[in-house]
VOGU-3710 file (C-alpha; in Angstrom, 3 decimals, decimal comma):
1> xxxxxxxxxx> 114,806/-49,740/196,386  113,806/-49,887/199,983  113,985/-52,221/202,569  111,149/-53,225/204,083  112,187/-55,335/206,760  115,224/-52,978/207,751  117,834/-54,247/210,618  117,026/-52,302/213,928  120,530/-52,232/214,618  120,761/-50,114/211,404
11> xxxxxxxxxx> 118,508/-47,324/212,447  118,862/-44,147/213,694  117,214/-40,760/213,256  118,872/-38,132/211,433  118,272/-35,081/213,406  119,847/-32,776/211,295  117,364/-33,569/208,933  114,127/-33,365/210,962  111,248/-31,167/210,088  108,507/-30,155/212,064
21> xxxxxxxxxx> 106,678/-28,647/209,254  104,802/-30,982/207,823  102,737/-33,404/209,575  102,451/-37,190/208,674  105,298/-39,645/207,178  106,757/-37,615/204,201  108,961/-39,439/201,408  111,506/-37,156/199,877  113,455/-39,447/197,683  116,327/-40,797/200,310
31> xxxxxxxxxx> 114,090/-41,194/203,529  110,919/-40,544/205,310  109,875/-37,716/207,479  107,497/-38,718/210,477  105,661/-36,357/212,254  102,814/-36,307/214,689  100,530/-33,439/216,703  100,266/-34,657/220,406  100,074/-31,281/222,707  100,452/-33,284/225,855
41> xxxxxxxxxx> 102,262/-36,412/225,148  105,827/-36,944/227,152  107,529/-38,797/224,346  106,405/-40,569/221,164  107,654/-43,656/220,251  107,845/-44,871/216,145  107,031/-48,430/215,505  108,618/-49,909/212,419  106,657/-53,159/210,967  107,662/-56,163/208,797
51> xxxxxxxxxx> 106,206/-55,979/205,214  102,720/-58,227/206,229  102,560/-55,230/208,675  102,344/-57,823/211,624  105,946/-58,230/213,012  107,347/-55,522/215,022  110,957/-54,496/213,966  111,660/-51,764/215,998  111,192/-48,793/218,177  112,606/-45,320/218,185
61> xxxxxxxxxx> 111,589/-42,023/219,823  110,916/-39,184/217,943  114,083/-37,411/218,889  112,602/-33,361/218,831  108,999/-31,935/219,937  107,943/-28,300/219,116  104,576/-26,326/218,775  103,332/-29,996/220,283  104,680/-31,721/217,297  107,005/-34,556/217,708
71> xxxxxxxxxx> 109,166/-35,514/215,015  112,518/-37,495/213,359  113,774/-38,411/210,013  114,653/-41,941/209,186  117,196/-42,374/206,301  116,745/-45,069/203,858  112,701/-45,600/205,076  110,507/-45,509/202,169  107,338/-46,538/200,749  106,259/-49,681/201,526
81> xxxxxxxxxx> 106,988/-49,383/205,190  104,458/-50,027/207,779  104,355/-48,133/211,135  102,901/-47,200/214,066  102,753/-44,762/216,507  102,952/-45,093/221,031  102,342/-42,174/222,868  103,721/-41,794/226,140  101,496/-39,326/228,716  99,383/-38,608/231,932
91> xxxxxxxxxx> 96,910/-41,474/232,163  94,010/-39,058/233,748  90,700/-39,534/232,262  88,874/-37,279/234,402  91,446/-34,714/232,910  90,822/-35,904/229,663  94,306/-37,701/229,475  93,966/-41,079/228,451  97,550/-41,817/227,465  98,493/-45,452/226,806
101> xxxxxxxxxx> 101,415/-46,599/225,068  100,553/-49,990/225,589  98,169/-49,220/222,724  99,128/-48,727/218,939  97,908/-45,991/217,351  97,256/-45,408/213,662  98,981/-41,910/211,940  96,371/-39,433/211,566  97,867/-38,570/208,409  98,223/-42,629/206,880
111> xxxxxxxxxx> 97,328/-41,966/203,561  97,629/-45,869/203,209  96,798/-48,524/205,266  97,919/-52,584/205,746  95,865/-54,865/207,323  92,429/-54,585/208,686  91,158/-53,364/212,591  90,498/-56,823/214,151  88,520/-57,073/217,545  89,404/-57,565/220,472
121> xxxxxxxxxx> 89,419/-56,229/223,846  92,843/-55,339/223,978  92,480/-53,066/221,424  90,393/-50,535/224,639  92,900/-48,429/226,767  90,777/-49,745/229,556  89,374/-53,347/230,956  86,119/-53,898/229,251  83,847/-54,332/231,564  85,816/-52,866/233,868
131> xxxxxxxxxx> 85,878/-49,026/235,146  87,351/-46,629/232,183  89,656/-44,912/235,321  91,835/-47,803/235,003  94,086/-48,601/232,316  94,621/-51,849/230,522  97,875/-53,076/229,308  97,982/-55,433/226,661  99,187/-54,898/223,501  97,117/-53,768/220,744
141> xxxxxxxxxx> 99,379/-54,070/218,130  98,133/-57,465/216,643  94,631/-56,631/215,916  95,657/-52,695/214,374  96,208/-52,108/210,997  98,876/-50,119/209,808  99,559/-47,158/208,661  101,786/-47,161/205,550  104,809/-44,763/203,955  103,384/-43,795/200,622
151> xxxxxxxxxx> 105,015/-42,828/196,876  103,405/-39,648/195,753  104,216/-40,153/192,367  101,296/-40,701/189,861  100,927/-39,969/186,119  98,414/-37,670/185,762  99,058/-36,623/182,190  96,477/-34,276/180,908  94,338/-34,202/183,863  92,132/-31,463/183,594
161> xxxxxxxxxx> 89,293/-30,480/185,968  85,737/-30,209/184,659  84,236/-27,369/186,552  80,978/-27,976/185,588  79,646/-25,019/186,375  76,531/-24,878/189,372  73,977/-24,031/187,315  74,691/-27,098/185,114  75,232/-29,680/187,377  73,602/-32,596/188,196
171> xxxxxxxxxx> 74,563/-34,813/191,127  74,775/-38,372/191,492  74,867/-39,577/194,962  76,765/-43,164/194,970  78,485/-46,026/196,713  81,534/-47,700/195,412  79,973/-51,091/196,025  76,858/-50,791/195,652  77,015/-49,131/192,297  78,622/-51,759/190,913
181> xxxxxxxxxx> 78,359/-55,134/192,954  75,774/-56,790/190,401  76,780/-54,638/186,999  76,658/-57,814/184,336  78,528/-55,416/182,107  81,401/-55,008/184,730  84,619/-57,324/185,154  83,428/-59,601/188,176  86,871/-59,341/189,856  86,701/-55,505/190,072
191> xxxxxxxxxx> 83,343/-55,460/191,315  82,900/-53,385/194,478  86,201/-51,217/193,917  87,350/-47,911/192,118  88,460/-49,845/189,113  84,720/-50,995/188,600  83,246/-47,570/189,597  85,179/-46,079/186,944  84,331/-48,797/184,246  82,902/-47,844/180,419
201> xxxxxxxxxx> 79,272/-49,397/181,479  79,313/-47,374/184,599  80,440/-44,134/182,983  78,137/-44,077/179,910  75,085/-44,910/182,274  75,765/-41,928/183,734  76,324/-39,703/180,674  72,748/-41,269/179,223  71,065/-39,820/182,188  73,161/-36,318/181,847
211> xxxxxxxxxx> 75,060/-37,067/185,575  77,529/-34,133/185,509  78,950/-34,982/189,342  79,285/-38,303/190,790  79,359/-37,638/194,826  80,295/-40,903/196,370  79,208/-41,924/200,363  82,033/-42,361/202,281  85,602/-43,673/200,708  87,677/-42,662/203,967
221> xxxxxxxxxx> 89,510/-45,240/206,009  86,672/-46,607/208,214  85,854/-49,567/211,083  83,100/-51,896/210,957  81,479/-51,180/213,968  82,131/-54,425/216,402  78,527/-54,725/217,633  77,943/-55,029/214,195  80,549/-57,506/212,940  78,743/-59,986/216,461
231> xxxxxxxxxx> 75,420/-59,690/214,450  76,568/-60,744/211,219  76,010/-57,384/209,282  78,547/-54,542/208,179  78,469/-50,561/208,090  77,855/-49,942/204,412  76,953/-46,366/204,447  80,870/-46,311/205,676  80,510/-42,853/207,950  82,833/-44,810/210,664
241> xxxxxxxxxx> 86,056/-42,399/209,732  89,294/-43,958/211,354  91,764/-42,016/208,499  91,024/-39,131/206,846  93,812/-39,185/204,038  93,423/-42,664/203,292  90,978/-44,683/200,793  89,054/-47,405/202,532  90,924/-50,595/201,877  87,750/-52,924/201,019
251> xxxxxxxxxx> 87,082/-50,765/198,002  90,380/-51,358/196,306  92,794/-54,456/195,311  95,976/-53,056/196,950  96,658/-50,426/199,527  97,966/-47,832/196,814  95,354/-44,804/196,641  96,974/-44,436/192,803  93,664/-46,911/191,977  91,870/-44,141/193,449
261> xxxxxxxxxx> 93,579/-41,352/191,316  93,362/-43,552/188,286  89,254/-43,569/188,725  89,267/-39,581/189,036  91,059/-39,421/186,124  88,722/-41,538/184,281  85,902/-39,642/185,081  87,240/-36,754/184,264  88,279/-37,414/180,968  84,464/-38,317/180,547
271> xxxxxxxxxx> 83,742/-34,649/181,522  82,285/-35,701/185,281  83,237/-34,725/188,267  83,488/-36,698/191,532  82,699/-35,250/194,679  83,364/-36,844/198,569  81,106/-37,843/201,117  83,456/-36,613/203,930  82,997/-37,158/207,747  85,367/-34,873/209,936
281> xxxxxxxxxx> 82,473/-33,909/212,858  83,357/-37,335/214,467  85,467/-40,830/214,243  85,049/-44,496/215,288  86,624/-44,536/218,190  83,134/-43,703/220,078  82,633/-42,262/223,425  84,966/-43,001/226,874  83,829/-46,652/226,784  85,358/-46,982/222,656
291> xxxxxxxxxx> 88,497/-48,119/221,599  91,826/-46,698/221,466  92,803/-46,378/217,863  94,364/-43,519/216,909  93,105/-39,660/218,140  92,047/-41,358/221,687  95,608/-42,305/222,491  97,504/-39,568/220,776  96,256/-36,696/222,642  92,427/-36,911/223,717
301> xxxxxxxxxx> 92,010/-33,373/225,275  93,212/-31,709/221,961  91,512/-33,764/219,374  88,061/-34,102/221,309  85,295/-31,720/222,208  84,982/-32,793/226,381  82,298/-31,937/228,333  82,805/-28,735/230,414  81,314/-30,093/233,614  83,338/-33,441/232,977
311> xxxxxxxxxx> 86,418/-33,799/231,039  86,166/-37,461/231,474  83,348/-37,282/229,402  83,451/-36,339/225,464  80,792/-33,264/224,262  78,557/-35,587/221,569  76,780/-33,323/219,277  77,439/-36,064/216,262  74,955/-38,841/218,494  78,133/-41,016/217,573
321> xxxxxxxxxx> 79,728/-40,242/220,837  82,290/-37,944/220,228  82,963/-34,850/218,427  86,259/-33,401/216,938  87,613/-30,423/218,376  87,272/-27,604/214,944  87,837/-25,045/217,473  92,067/-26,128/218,484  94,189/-24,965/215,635  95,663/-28,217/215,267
331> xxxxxxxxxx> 92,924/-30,308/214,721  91,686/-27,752/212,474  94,963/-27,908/210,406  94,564/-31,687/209,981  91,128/-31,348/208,415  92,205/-28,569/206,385  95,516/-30,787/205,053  92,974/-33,740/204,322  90,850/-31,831/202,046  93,964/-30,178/200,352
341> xxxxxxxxxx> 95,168/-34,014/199,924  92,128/-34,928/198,573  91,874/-32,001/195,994  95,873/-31,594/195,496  97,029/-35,359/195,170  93,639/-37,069/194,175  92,253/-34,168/192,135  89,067/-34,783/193,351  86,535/-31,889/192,657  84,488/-30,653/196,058
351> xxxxxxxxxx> 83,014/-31,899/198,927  79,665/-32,917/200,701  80,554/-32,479/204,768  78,231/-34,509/206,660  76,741/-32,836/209,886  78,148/-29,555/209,112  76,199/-27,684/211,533  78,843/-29,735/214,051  81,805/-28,114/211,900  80,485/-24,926/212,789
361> xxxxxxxxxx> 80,085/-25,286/216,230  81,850/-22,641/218,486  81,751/-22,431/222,271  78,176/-19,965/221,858  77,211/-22,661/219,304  76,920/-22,471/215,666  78,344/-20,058/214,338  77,520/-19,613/210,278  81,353/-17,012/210,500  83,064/-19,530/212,136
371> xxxxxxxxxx> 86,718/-20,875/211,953  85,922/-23,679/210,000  84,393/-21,937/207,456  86,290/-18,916/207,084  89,544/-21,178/206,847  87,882/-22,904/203,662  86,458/-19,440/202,313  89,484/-17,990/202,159  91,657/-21,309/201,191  93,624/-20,546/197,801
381> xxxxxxxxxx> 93,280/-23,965/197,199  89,481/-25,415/198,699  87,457/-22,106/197,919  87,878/-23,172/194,222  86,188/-26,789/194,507  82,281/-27,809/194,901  81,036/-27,310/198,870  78,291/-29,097/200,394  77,004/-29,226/203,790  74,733/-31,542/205,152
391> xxxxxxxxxx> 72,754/-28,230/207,489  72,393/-30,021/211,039  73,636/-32,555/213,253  71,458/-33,773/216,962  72,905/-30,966/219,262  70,950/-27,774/220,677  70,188/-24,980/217,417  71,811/-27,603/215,119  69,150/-27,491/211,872  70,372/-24,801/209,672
401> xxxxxxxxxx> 69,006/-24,918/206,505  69,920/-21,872/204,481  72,499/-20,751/207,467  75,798/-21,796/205,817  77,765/-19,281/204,081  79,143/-18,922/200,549  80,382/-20,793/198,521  78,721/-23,361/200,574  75,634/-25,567/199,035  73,364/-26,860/201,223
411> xxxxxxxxxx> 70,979/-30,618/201,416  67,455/-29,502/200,815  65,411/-31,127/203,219  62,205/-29,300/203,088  62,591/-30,113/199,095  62,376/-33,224/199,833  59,555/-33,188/202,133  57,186/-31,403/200,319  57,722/-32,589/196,979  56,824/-35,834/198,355
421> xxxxxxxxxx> 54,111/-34,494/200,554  52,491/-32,834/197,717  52,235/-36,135/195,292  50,856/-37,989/197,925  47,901/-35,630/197,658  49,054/-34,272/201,011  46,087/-30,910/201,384  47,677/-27,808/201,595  51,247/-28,278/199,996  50,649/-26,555/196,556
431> xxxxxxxxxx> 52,401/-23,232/198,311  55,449/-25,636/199,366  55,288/-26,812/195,918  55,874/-23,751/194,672  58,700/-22,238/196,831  60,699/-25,234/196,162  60,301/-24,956/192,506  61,196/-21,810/193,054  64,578/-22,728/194,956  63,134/-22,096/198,324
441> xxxxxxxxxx> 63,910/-18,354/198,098  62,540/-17,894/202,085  66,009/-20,227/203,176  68,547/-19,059/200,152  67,453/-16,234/198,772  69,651/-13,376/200,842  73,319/-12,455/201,583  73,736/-12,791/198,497  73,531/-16,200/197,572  72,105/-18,090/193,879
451> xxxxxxxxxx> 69,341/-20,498/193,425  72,021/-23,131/193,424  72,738/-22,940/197,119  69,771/-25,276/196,936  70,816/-28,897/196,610  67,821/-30,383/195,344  66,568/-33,872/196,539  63,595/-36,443/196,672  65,273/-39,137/198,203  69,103/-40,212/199,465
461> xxxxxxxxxx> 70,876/-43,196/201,172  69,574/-42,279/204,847  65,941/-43,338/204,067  63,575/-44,705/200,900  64,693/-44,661/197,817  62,062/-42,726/195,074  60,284/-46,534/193,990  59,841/-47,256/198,195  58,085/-44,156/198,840  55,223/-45,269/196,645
471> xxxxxxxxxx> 55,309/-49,331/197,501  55,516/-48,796/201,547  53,725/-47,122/203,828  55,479/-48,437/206,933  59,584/-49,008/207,149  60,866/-52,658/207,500  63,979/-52,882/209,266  63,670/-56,224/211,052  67,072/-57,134/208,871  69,138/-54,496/210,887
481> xxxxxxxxxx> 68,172/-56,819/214,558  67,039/-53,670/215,796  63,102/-54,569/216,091  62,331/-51,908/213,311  62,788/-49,231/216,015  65,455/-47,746/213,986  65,637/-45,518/211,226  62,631/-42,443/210,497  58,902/-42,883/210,679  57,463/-39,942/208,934
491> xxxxxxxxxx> 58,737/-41,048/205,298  55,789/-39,099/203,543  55,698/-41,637/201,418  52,809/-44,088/199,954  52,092/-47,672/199,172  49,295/-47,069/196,430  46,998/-49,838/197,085  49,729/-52,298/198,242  52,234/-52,639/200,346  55,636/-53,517/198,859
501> xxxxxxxxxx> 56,550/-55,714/195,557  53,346/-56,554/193,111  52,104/-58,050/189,671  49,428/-55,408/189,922  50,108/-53,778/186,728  47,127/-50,557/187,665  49,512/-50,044/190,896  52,944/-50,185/189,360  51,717/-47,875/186,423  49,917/-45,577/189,136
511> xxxxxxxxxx> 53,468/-45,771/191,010  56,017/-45,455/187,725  53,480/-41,961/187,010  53,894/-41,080/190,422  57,890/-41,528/190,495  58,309/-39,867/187,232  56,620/-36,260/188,133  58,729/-37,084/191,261  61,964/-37,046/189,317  60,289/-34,208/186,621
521> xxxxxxxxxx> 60,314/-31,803/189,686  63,140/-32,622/190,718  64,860/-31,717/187,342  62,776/-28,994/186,624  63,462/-26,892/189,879  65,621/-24,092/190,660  68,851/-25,034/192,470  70,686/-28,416/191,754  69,175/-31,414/191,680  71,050/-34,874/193,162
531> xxxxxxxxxx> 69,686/-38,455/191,900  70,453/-40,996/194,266  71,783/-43,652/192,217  69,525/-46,452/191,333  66,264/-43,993/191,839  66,555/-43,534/188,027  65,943/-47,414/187,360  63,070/-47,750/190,058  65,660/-49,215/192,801  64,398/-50,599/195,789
541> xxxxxxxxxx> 65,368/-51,380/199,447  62,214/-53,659/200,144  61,367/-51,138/202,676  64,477/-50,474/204,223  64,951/-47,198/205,311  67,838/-47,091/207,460  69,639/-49,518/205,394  73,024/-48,383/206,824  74,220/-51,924/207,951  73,028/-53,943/204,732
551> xxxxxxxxxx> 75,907/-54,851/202,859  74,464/-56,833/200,391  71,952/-57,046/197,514  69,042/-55,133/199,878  71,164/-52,012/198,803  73,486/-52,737/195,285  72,071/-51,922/192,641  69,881/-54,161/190,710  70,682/-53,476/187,399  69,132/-56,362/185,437
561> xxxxxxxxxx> 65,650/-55,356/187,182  66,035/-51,443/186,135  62,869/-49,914/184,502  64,190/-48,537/181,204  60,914/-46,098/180,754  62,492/-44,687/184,183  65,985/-44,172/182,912  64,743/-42,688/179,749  62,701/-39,836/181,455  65,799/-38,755/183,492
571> xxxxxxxxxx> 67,692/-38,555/180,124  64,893/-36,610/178,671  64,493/-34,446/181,543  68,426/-34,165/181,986  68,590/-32,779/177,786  65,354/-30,337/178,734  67,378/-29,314/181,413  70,785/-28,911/179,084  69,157/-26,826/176,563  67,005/-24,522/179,026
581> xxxxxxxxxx> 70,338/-23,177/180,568  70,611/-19,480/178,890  73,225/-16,922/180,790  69,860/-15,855/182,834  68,823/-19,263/183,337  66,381/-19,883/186,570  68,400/-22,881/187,069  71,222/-20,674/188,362  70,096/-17,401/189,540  66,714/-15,796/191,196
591> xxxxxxxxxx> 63,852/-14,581/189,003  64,659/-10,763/188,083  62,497/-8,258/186,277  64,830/-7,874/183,577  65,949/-11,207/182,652  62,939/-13,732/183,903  59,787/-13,593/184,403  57,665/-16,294/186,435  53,950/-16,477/186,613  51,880/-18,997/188,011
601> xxxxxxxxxx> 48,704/-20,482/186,369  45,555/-21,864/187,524  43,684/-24,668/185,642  40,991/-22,244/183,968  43,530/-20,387/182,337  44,178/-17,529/184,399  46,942/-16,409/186,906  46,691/-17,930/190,474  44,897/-15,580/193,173  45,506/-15,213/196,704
611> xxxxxxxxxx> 42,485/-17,439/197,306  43,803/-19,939/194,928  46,590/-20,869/196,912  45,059/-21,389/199,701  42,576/-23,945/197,727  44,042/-26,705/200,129  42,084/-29,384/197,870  43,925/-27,872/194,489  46,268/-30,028/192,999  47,256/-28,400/189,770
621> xxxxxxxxxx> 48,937/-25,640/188,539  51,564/-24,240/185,969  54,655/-22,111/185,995  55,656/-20,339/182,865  59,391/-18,728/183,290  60,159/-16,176/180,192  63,791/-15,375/179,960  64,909/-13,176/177,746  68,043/-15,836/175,765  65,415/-18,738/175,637
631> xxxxxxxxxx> 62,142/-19,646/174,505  59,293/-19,667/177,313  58,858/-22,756/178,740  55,381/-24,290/180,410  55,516/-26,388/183,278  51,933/-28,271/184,244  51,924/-29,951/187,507  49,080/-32,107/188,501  48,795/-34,105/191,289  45,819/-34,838/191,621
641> xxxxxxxxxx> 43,156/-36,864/189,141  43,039/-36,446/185,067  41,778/-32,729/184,036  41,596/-30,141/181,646  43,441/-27,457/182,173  43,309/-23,887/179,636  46,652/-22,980/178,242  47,939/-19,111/178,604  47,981/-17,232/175,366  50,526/-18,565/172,308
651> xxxxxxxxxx> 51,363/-21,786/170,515  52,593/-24,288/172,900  54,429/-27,143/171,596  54,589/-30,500/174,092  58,169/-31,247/174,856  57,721/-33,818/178,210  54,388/-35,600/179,203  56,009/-37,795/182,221  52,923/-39,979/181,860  53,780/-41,033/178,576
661> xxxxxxxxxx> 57,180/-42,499/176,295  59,455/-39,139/176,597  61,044/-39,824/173,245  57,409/-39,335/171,678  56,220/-36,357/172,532  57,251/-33,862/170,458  53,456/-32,204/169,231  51,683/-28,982/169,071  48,997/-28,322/171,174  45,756/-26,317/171,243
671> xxxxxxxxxx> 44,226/-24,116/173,594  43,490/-27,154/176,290  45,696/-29,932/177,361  44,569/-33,029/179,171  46,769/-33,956/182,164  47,065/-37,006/182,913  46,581/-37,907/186,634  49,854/-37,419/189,038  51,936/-36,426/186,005  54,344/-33,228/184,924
681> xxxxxxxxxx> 53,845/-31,546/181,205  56,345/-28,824/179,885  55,248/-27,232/176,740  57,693/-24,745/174,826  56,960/-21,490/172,973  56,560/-22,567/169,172  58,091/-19,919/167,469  59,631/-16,454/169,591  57,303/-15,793/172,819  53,971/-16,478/172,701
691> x> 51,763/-12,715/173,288
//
């Protein structure tokens, strides 16, 4: 057992026992290694807390400094123990230096935290308000959290990985919180936190509507922004990163990332996997004019991208007012241990990078070979799990879809916006329609890559959800104080007749048609397709489509109001999906001669001319894939109003009308089928391939 409030007289560092090797405070049974990467600091000083992480016991230098790494070992310092780090150095902004060790800064490497950031101005290596050349000098150690010396022993047991394969999966996109905030079926003390996340109601919601991967927004140690926390509202999205090896402390009961591990496990046990929202282009520490938290004070000019024409300056291609420096070995090494944490100790399965094009970014710009990438290509341990980037960020060249290299995935956009486009009746889009049924072969289709280096989507957190792009036609964001001048204005979406919540029961069945051939394309597409969660109930946002800072019940999920003829068309699209998954399945791999055969069909019967696609007023058409392990399936799309529309050759038998109860249809047809306005019909081969 450790003591927690140890006697300063009683320390000392053991040099003999010192490593530089491994970065971070590092538990081996008898004491605790401490560690930490500052290139130009002059000394580092270790701040031992009491156990409410608020009382400061003691200070000792890091007694040795190699490679820029300045370390000790601390006999008899285990877990429990909360610390801090000052870092003595040139105090030269306009050099980059902004040393300050009147400032205490959090371990890059905390992988748990104690205590919460509290605001104040002291907490700024500078006078606020003042000039950022000057330096301000009162403590900052009352209003920090703590970093916190962790046990890395959990009981995994039989742990074992999914590895759903690509070609099978179906994403989830989540937030701890908001997923379960107003679940009746959920314990109301564990509401908001792993333990309800990873609850039985939770996970057989999700195996109903065939969810193979649960990717979750960001569960990184994060700040609530403080112009934020002076309004009265919160960041909920969480992409505020102040730690990247620890769990965000508002999502859990205690500080130990175990009630992390014990939700993987859970999940995994119910054969899904859970993938992280991760955020390593920037941090919450801002621009010059931010606070001094951690990276700022530690060693600015290494962990930052500066401008070249003024180092006082940071290089913002994130629009969040800084950017970490990929390119400096060091920094690079820190995101690389962070996702081997995450994988290694939390056996979490993959990763969705946000702003990757930023990660990529080399001093020509992006670079699709660059050191980023290639370090996670050729990782023994990374280049195993699910990778997804997020293709741009807000600097120069930064949108670049279909530019990342495998194994990387990549966010769909253009899926997105023409799927929506084309159910609004948008002229024109039926060629859109079809390339990103297809899997948008024009951005993936080449060096190699599958169909499934499209991540399908028709809506995610940043923007509507599905049911608000047919009930608004204009955003409402008054709620964020902003004067609804944030968030996007070209949401392609629709308000059918009118504009937000109604009784109308013509519009809400015009709108439930509309979402469901939404979510039937979305399912019924090559690549992967990602749900955001509460899309499959008819969630709304009331219009909200930056909803970033709404922490409340505009964003959690309102389960008690979910549409159950909604949730049963996912599940009924998720089993057509499941059974249509042969070893040549479209889902997986490009259309080839020899294994799949897609032909498109116009409304009279025949196959789709030249002239027919550029019909900007046609609405309707069908895809028939023949594979050569499956029966031929018959996809009808129509957009546009109820018509008749001549079958190809064969006996068709109806397996999905999205305009009517999925668990019905089950029929043969003739030689015509009726489509139902803005619906999605697949029709199956009835016996072998029809001639």
């Amino acid at each position: 057992m450790f003591d927690k409030n140890p006697d300063p007289r009683d320390l000392s560092m053991d040099i003999a026992q010192a490593r530089p090797d491994e970065l971070g405070a590092r538990f081996d049974g008898a004491g605790t290694n401490f560690a930490l990467f500052s290139d130009h600091a002059e000394k580092v000083e270790l701040c031992l807390f009491d156990e409410a992480g608020e009382a400061e016991l003691a200070r000792l230098e890091l007694p040795r400094a190699e490679g820029g790494i300045h370390y000790g070992y601390l006999p008899d310092v285990g877990p429990g123990q909360a610390y801090g780090y000052r870092v003595h150095g040139p105090h030269q902004p306009e050099e980059g230096h902004r040393f300050n060790p009147d400032k205490l800064l959090l371990d890059p490497y905390a992988m748990a935290m104690r205590g919460h950031l509290k605001w104040d101005d002291a907490l700024y290596g500078y006078p606020v308000g003042g000039s950022d050349l000057d330096r301000d000098t009162r403590d900052s150690a009352p209003f920090m959290p703590k970093a916190v010396v962790t046990d890395p022993v959990f009981d995994w047991e039989a742990d074992a990985r999914p590895m759903v394969p690509w070609r099978d999966t179906v994403i989830y996109e989540a937030h701890v919180k908001g997923l379960t905030m107003r679940h009746p079926g959920v314990v109301k003390a564990d509401r908001g936190t792993f333990a309800a996340l990873a609850a039985d109601p939770i996970i057989e919601h999700l195996q109903k509507i065939g969810v193979t991967t649960i990717e979750l927004l960001p569960i990184h140690a994060m700040v609530q922004d403080r112009h934020l926390v002076e309004n009265d509202l919160r960041n909920y999205w969480g992409y505020n990163t102040l730690g990247f090896f620890a769990p965000n402390r508002t999502y859990m009961a205690t500080e130990d990332v175990s009630e992390v591990r014990a939700a993987v496990k859970r999940f995994h046990a119910a054969g899904i996997e859970v993938i992280l929202d991760v955020v390593y282009n920037h941090t919450a520490e801002g621009n010059e004019l931010g606070a001094t938290l951690s990276f700022r004070g530690i060693d600015n000019a290494s962990y930052y991208l500066l401008s070249p024409d003024n180092k006082r300056h940071g290089f913002d291609t994130t629009g969040t007012g800084n950017t970490l420096n990929l390119a400096h070995p060091m920094v690079l090494r820190m995101v690389m241990d962070s996702l081997r944490y995450w994988v290694e100790v939390v056996h979490v399965d993959g990763f969705r990078f946000d702003l990757a094009s930023t990660l990529a970014r080399e001093p020509d710009g992006f670079e699709r070979e660059g050191a980023f990438f290639n370090a996670i290509r050729q990782d023994p341990v990374l280049s195993k799990v699910k990778l997804i980037a997020e293709p741009w960020d807000v600097g120069d060249r930064g949108y670049q879809v279909g530019g990342f290299p495998w194994p990387f995935r990549e966010w769909n956009d253009k899926f997105r916006d023409d799927v929506r486009g084309f159910w609004r009746r948008d002229p024109a889009l039926l060629p859109g329609l079809s390339e990103r049924l297809m899997g948008s072969p024009v951005q993936f289709n080449h060096s190699n890559r599958p169909a499934t280096s499209s991540i399908n989507f028709v809506a995610a957190h940043d923007g509507y959800t599905l049911w608000d792009t047919v009930s608004y036609t204009e955003k409402h964001n008054l709620a964020n104080g902003e004067d609804n001048r944030d968030g996007h204005d070209n949401n392609l979406s629709d308000n059918m007749g009118t504009e937000g919540a109604t009784q109308d029961e013509s519009i809400l069945i015009a709108r439930a048609h509309r979402v469901k051939a939404m979510l039937a394309t979305l399912m019924l597409s090559h690549g992967v397709p990602m749900l955001l969660a509460g899309d499959e109930m008819g969630q709304t946002q009331d219009g909200n489509n930056n909803a970033y800072c709404q922490d409340n019940e505009t964003t959690w999920i309102d389960w008690d109001a979910a549409r159950p003829d909604l949730i049963e068309t996912v599940a009924s699209l998720s089993k057509l999906r499941r059974e249509w998954r042969g070893h040549t399945s479209p889902f997986g791999f490009w259309p080839r001669p020899e294994a799949t055969d897609s032909t498109w069909y116009h409304p009279e019967g025949r196959e789709m001319t030249d002239g027919d696609w550029q019909d900007g007023g046609l609405f309707a058409t069908a895809l028939r894939h023949r594979q050569d392990d499956t029966r031929d399936l018959l996809l009808l799309i129509n957009a546009g109003d109820a018509c008749r529309f001549t079958l190809p050759k064969g006996t068709w038998q109806k397996r999905l009308d999205t305009a009517c109860d999925p668990v019905a249809c089950d029929e043969e047809v003739g030689t015509e089928i009726e489509l139902t306005a803005q619906s999605v019909v697949v029709l199956a081969a009835a016996e072998g391939k029809p001639a």
